[in-house]
N, C-alpha and C positions, 0 to 999 in steps of 0.2 A: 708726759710725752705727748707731743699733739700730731696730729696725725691731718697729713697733705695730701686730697684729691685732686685727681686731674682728668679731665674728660675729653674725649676729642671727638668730632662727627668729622665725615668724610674718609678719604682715601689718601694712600700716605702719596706722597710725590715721589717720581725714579729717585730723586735725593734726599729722602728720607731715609730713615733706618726702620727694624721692626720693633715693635712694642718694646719688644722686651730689652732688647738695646739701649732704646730712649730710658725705658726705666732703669739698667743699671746704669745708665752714664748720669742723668739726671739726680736720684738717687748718691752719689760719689760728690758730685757739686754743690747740693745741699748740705752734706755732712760736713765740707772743708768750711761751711762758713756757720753751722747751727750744729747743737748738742738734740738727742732723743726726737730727732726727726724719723716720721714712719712713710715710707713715699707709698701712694696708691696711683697705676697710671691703668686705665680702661676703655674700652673701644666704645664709645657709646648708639653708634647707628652703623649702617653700610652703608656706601653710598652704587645709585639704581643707575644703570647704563641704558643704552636703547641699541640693540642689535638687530642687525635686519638677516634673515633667515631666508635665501633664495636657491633658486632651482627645484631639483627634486626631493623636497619636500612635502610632507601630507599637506599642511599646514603654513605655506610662506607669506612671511609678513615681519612686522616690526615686534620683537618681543624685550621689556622690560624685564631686565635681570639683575642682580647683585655684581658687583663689579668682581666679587671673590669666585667668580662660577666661569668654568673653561666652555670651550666649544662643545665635548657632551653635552652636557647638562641643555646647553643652548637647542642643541639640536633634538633635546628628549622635551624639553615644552613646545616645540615645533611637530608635534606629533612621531618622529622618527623618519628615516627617508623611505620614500614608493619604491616598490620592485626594479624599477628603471633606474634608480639614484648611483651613483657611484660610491663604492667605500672603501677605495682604497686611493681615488685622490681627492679629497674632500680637500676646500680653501679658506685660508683665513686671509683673508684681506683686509688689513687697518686702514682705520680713518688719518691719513695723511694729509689732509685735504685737498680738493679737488679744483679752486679756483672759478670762477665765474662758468666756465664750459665744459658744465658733468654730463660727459659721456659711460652712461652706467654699462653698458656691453663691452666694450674698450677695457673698462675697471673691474669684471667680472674676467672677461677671456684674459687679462694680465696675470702672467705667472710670477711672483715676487721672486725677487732676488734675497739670498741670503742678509738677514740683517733689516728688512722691509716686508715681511709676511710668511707664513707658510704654509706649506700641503701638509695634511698628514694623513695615514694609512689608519683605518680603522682595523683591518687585519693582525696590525702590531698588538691588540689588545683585546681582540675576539680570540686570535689562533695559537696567537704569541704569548700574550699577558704580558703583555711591555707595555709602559705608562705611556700615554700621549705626550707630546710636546706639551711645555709648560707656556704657557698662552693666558696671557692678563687681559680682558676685555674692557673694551673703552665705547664711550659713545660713536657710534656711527661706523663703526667696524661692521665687517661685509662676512657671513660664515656663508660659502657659494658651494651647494654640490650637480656637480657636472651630470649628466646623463652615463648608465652605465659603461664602458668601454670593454676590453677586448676579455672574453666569457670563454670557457670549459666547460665539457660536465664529468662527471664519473661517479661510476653506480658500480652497484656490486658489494664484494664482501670487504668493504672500507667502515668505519664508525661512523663518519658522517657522508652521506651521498647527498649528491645534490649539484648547482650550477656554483664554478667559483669565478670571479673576478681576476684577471692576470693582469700584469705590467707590460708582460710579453721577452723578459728575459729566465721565467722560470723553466725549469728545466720536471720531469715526470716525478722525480723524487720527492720535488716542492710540493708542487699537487698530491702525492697521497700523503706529506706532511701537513696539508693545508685538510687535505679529508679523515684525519686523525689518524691514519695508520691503514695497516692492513691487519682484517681480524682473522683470529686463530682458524676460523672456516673457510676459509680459501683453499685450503689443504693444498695438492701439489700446484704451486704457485704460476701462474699465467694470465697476465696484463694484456688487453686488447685495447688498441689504438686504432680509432674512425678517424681518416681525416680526408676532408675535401682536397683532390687535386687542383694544377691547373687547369686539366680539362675538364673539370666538372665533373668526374666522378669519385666515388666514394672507395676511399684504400683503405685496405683493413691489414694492420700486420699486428701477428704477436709479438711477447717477449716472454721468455721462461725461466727459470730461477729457483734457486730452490728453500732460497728464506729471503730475509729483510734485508740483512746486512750483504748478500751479496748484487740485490737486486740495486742499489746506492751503489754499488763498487764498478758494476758493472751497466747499468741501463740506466742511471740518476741522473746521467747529463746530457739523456736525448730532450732535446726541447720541445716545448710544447706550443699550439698554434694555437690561436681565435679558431674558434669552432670545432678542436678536438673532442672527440668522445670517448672516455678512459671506459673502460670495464675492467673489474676485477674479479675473475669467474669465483663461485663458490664450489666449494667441494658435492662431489654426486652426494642426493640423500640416501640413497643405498645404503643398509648397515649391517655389517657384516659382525658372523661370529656370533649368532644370537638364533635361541629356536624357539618358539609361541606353541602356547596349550589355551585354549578356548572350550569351553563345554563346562560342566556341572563339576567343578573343582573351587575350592575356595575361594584361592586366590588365581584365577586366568590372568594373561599373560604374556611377555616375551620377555625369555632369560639368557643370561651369556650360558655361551656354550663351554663346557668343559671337557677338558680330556676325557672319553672313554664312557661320555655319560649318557644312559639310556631313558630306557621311556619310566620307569619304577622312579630314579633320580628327579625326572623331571614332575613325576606328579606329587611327590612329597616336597618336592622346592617351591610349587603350587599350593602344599598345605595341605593335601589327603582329597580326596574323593569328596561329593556334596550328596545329600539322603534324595532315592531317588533315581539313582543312575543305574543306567541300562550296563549289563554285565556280560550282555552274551558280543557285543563288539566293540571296538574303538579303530579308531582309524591314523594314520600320520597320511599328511598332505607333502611329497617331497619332491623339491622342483630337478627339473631333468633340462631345465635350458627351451624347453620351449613352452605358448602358452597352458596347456592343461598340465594339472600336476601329475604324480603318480600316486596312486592310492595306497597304502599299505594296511592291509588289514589286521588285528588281535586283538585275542582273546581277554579280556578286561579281568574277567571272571579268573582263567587261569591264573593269570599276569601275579592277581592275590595270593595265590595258593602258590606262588614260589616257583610256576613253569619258568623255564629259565629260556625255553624257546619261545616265550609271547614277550620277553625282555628285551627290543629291540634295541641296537645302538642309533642314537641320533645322530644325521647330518646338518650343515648348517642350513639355515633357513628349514629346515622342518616345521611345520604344522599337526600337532596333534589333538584333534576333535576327542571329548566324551560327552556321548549321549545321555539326554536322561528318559526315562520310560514315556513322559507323554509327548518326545517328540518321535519315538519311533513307534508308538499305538494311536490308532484313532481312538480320539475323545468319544465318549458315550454321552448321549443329551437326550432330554425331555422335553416335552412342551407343554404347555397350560395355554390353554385363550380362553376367551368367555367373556364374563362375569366376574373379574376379579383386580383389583387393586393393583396387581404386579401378575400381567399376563407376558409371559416372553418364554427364550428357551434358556433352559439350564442346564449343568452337567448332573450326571448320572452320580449318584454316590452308591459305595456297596449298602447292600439291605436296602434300597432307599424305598418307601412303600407310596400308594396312594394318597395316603393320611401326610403325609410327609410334604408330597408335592401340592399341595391342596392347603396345605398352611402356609408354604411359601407364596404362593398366587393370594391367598386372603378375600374371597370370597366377599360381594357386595352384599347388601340389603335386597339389592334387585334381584338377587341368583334365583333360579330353583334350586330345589334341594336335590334334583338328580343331575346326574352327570352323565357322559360319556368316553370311555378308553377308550380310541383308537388303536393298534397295536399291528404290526408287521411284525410277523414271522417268515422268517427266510424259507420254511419250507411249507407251512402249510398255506402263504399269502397272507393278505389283511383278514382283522375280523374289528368290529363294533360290542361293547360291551356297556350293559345299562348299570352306572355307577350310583348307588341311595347315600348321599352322604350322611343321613343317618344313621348309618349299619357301619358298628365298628368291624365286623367282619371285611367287610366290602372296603375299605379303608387301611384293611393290612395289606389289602394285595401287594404285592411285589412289583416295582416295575422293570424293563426292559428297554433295552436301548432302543431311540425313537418313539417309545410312547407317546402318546398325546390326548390330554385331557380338555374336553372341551364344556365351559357351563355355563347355559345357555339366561336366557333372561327371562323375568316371570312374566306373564300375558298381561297381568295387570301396568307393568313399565313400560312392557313395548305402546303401550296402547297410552301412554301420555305424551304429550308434548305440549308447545306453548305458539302463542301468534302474536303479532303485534298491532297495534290501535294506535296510529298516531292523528293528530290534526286536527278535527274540529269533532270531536267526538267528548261527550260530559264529563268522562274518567277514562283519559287516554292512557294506556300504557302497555306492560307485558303482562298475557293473560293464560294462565295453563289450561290446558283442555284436554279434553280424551278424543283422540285422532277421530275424524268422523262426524263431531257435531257441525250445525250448520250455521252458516253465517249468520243468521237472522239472532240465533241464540245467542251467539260472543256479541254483537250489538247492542242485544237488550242487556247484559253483563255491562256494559261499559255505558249504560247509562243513555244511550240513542244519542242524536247528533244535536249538534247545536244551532242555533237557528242564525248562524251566518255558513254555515257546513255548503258546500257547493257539489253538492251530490254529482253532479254530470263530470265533476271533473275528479272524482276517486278513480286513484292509483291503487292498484291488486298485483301485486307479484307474488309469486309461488318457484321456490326451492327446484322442484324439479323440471318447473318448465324453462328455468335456467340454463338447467342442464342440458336441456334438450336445445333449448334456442342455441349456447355457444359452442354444442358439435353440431349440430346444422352450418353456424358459419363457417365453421372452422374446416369441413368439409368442401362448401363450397368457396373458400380463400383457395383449397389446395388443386382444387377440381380448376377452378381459373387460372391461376399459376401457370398451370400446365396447359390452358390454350391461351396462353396470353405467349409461353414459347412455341408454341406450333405460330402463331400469327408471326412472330416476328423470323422464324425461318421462311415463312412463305414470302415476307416481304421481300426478306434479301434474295432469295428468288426470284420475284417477280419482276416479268416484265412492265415496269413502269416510271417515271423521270425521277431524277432526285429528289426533286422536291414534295413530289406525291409522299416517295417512302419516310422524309424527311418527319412531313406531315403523320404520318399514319406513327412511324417509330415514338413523337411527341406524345401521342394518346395514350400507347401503348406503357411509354413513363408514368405516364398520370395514373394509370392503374395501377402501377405496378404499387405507385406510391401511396395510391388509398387501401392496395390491400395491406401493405405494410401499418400502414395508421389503424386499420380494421383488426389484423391479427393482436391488439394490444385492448382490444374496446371489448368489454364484457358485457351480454344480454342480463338486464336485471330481471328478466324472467314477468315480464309483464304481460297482465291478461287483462283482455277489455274486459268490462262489469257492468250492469246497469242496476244503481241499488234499488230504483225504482220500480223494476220487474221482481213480480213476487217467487219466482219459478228459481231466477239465480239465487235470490235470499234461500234457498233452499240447498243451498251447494253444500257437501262436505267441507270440511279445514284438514289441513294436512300442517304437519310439522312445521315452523318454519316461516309460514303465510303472514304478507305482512298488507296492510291495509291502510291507505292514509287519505284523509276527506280534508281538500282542503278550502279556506276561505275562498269567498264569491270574488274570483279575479276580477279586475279591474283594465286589462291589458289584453292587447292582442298583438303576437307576436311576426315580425318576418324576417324572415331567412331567403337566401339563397341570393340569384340574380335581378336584388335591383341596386338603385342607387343609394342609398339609406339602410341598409339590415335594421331596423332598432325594433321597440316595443310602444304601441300605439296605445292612449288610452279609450276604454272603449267608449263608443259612443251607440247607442238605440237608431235602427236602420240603415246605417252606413253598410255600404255595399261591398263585394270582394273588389270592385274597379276601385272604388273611394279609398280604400286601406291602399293598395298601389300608390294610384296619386301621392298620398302624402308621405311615401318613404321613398317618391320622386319617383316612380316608374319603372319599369321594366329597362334593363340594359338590353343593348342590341344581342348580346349570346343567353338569352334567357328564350325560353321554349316556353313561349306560351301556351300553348295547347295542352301542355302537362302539369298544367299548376294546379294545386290541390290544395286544401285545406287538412288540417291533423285537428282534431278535436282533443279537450282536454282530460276522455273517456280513453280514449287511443286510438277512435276510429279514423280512418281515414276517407273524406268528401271528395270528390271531383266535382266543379259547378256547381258550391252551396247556392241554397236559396237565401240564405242567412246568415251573419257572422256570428257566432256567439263569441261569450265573456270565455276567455283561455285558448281560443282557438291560436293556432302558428301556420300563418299562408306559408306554404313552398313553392319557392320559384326556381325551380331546377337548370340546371345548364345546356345549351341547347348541342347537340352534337354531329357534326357534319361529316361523314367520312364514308368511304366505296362500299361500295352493296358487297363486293366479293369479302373485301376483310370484315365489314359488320356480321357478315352470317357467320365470322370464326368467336368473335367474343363479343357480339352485341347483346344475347342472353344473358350470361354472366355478369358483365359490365352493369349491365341495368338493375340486375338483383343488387351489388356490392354500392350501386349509387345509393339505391333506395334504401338500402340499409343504413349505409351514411346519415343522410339527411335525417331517415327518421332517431338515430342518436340524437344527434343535432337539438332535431325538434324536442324530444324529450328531454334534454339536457334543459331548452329554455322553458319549459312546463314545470321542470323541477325548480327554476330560479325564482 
């Protein structure tokens, strides 16, 4: 038998047949002239179209496709259509050809004629599930979708809510067919329709009904406008015929209610009582129609024991509370602090002893071995009690509610701490000490300084002087505050022009705005030192103290009001004018008279004879304003300046 391929590329022609035709007709006409012929007939390629994709589309342009592929498909490699697209009249417009004078707007707004193009509704197959037109694409064919047209909405208890597209011959029954229905939660059934007037305002009528089938019979052929707004109400959440137990029972709750069923029915339906529960009351919460419930009180404890009068019957929507014992007693607690691992408060246990609380807290290494109970007695007042925790006697004690034990720290721990050595020192780093010793000592520990060490310019802070420097500002940011508002009431009283107060109100911002900058700026607790005076090498060390010596700067810095702020390198005799000069001078609002030098110790010069290596010139801002308002915040003002700048300064010391 031999056996006859046949292959074909391309696309059949309107007058061809399909495959399979060709091959039985083919197939029959070999047979009439050949014996044990096997016909094979097969597509061997597709052939690719070029489609152009316009309007509102993500994506429009010319796309290359199989000629076997409809307008979907077309419009799903176009990215799908934008929010604004139309889908319900989308166009197919064929390549008919267009002649020497293509007018593409003319051939886009051309609605074909039957036999010549089509529209088709994408709704038929999102809402409907009816197949699109059968549509064979060719080169140069046009798939055109319009801009959206005439819109509804409707929300509510529909399956789909949302904006629908209309034709504008649909009538209300369309739309909730186009919104999947109306769902079971709508309950007593009532349709609201918004519609704009001709006068511009907004009508709202109902319609009411009492299922589906008769809402079609009877409201399905009011029609619907551009710009209607459908609601479909949902049924109240309110739910009737059900009573809730809450409290120390199994399983809490809310149960249907049944005929004749009390409080006994209801807590076994609950699952029994939980370990625990308070027995001498319970309560039902039963509404009476306005906000506060009514209370019903009984006996829990009875209730068990078969009284048939703590057996109340339930109404609907009841509430019935069971308590359990630790929400209607105060908790009993102790306390631990000190010396211990886990200081906090805890609850009371029965028996619970000192030994007891004293291994929950877990006692450090630093403890002493005695302790203190605190202890309130309601009638005889507080007393203090010396606890040995070596005596297991002392250890059984009993405690009582509020106790507190307190275990303090041995003299030896208090009495260590650590300081810090940074910068030009032979073995810098963190060094422990016994509070008390003197500087000169931790020095020689770390080995003495290095022979580039720039001793005039060692930084000393200290812990507590911190403390004390950021409530000193903090004091006087608050203290200012409040004449920087007495100044500005007195302005707006005063007699004097606009632009005075204009003027004065301007400053009074400026402050307000560096106390704001100030109230964030932390004092590092800095203390002038001079390591070279043998009196201060004599100082105590405190906890905390940190020290840092550092190389012989190179720079002299300027700040404030000139023209150049930068860092000068230094130079042997150069004078306070000479440092000016070259960071270009003093600006016209710079206040000569108050220009100062900050040494790199932390002192502060007026009029050096000298610049040293570290030093930062300030050249403060000069400030012009009325004798009456300067005597309310020129005090103030000038502490919160100077405090400024000298950040400032230290900020570029530290750089």
């Amino acid at each position: 038998m031999e056996r006859l391929s046949c292959q074909r590329q391309g696309k059949l022609t309107s007058g061809e047949r399909p495959i399979k035709k060709q091959k039985k007709g083919f197939s029959k006409f070999l047979n009439k002239k050949f014996s044990n012929i096997e016909v094979s007939v097969s597509l061997g390629g597709l052939k690719s179209v070029n489609v152009f994709l316009l309007g509102e589309v993500r994506n429009p342009g010319v796309y290359n496709i199989t000629d076997l592929s409809n307008p979907l498909s077309a419009l799903y490699n176009a990215g799908g259509l934008t929010r604004s697209g139309s889908i319900r009249r989308i166009r197919y417009i064929p390549n008919k050809g267009t002649g020497k004078n293509f007018d593409l707007y003319r051939r886009i707004r051309y609605i074909p004629n039957k036999g010549t193009g089509k529209n088709f509704d994408l709704y038929n197959l999102l809402i409907k599930g009816k197949r699109l037109p059968n549509i064979h694409l060719e080169s140069g064919d046009i798939i055109y979708v319009p801009t959206i047209g005439k819109v509804i909405g409707i929300s509510g208890a529909v399956t789909r809510p949302g904006i629908y597209e209309i034709e504008g011959s649909e009538g209300l029954s369309d739309i909730l067919e186009m919104a999947g229905g109306i769902l079971p939660t709508a309950g007593r059934k009532r349709v609201q329709m918004e519609r704009i007037s001709s006068g511009n305002k907004k009508v709202v009528k109902d319609f009411r009904f009492e299922d589906e089938k008769e809402f079609r019979r009877t409201r399905g052929d009011i029609k619907i406008k551009s710009g209607d707004l459908v609601s479909v109400f949902e049924m109240p959440s309110l739910r009737y015929n059900y009573v809730e137990i809450r409290g120390n029972v199994e399983r809490p709750g809310n149960y249907g209610l049944e005929k004749g069923m009390n409080v006994l029915d209801l807590i076994n339906e609950a699952g029994g009582l939980e370990k625990g529960t308070f027995l001498d009351r319970a309560e039902i919460l039963r509404f009476t129609g306005v906000e506060n419930p009514e209370i019903i009180e009984f006996d829990l404890g009875r209730l068990l024991d078969n009284d048939s009068l703590e057996n109340l019957n339930l109404k609907e929507w009841d509430k019935v509370r069971i308590f359990t014992l630790d929400e209607i007693t105060e908790k009993d607690s102790i306390k631990i602090l000190g010396e211990v691992l886990n200081p906090g408060t805890y609850p009371l246990n029965p028996n619970m002893t000192v030994g007891d609380l004293i291994f929950t807290g877990i006692p450090k290494r630093s403890a002493r071995s005695q302790a203190e109970l605190f202890r309130i007695d309601p009638d005889k007042g507080t007393s203090l009690k010396k606890i040995d925790l070596g005596d297991s006697t002392a250890l059984k004690i009993k405690l009582q509610p509020k106790d507190q034990i307190v275990i303090k720290r041995k003299t030896a721990y208090r009495e260590i701490g650590s300081v810090y050595l940074g910068g030009e020192f032979a073995y810098p780093g963190i060094y422990p000490i016994k509070v008390g010793v003197t500087l000169n000592k931790i020095i020689e520990r770390a080995g003495s300084f290095t022979t580039e060490a720039y001793l005039e310019g060692t930084i000393f802070t200290r812990k507590s002087v911190a403390e004390l420097q950021n409530k000193a500002i903090s004091d006087l940011i608050r203290e200012t505050s409040l004449r920087l508002i007495e100044a500005q009431r007195k302005i707006m009283e005063g007699e004097m022009s606009s632009a005075e107060k204009a003027t004065q109100m301007e400053y009074i911002k400026a402050q307000q705005l560096q106390l704001s900058e100030l109230s964030y700026a932390q004092s590092p607790g800095r203390v002038v030192i001079d390591l070279n005076d043998p009196e201060q090498l004599n100082m105590p060390l405190e906890d905390g103290d940190s020290l840092y010596v550092p190389k012989l700067p190179k720079t002299v810095q300027i700040i404030g009001q000139v023209f150049n702020p930068i860092g000068i390198t230094y130079e042997e005799g150069l004078t306070l004018k000479d440092y000016l000069r070259i960071a270009g001078g003093s600006k016209p609002t710079a206040d000569k008279k108050e220009i100062y030098v900050r040494r790199a110790s932390g002192k502060v010069v007026k009029d050096p004879d000298k610049i040293k290596p570290g030093d930062t010139i300030v050249v403060p801002e000069k400030v012009e304003i009325g004798k009456s308002f300067w005597e309310i915040v020129s005090t103030s003002a000038t502490i919160l300046y100077q405090i400024g700048i000298a950040i400032v300064a230290l900020h570029s010391i530290l750089k």
